[in-house]
C-alpha positions as CSV (number, residue, x, y, z in Angstrom):
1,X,-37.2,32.0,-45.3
2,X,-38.6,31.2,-41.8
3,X,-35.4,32.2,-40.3
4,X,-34.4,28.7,-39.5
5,X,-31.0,26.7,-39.4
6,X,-30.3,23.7,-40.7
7,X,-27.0,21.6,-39.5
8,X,-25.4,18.6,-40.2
9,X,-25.5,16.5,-36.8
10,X,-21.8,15.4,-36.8
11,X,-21.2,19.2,-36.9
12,X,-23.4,19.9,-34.0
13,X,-21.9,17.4,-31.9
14,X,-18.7,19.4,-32.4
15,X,-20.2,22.0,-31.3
16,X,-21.9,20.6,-28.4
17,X,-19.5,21.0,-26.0
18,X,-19.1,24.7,-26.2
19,X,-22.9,25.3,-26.1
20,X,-23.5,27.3,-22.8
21,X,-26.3,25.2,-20.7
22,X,-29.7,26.7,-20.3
23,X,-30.6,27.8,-16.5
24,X,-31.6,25.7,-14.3
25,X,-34.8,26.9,-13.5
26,X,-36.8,29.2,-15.9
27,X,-36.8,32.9,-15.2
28,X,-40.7,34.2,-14.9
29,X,-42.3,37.0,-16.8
30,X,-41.1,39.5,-14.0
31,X,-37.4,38.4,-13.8
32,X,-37.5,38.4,-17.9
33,X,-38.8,42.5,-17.5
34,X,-36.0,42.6,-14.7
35,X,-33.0,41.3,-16.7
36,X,-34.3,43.3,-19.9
37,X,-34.1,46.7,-17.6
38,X,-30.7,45.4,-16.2
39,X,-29.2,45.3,-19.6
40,X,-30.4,49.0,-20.2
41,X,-28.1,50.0,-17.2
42,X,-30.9,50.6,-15.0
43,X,-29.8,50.7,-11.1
44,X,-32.5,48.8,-8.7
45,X,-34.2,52.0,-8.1
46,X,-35.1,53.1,-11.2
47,X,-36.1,49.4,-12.4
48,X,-38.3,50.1,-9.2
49,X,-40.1,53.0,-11.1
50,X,-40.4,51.6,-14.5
51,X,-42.1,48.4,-12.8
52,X,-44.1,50.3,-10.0
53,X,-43.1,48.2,-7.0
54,X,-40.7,49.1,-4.2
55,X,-36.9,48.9,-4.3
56,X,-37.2,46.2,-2.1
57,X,-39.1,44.2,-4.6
58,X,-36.4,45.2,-7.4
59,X,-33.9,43.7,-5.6
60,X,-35.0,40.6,-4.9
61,X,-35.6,40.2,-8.5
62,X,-32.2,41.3,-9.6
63,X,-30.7,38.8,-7.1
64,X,-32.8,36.1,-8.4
65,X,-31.8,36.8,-11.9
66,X,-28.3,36.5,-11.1
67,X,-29.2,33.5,-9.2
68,X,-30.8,31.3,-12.0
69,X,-28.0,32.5,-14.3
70,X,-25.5,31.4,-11.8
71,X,-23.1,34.7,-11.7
72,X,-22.2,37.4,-9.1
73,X,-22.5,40.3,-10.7
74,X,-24.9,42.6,-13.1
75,X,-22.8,42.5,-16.0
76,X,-22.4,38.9,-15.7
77,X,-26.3,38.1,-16.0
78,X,-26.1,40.4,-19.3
79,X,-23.7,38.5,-20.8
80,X,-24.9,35.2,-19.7
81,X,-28.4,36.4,-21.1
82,X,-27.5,37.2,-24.2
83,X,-25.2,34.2,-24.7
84,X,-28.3,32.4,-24.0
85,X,-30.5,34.2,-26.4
86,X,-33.1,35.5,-23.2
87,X,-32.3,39.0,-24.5
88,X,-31.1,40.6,-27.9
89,X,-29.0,43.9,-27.5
C-alpha cells in the first residue's frame, strides 16, 4: 500500500552485483533542476532561460552533472539518472 518492496536478502545479494553505484558526490538542488531540463532535450542556452542565469552558468552545471555521474556525454547523464532513480521519464 505504501509503495514499498519487500525482498528476500539471498535474492538481493544476487542482485547486488548488477546494482549501478550511487554518485560519488550528491548533485545539489541546482544540478538536480539542470539534469531534469537536460532530460527534456534542452541545449545550455535555453536551460539558461528557464533558470535565469547566464549560459556560462548553464554550462558549468551541465559539466558538473556529467561529472558526478561519471559519463562524457548528455545522453549518458540521462540514462545514468534515470538508472539511478534521480529522475523519472
Amino acid at each position: 500500500m505504501q509503495g514499498l518492496s519487500v525482498f528476500d536478502p539471498a535474492a538481493l545479494a544476487v542482485l547486488a552485483p548488477f546494482r549501478e553505484r550511487p554518485p560519488f558526490e550528491p548533485l545539489t538542488s541546482r544540478e538536480r533542476e539542470v539534469l531534469t531540463l537536460m532530460a527534456e532535450g534542452m541545449s545550455n542556452r535555453s536551460i539558461s532561460d528557464a533558470l535565469s542565469i547566464s549560459e556560462h552558468t548553464a554550462k558549468f552545471h551541465v559539466n558538473a552533472v556529467m561529472a558526478k555521474l561519471g559519463v562524457q556525454k548528455r545522453t549518458e547523464a540521462v540514462t545514468r539518472a534515470v538508472r539511478l532513480g534521480l529522475i523519472i521519464l
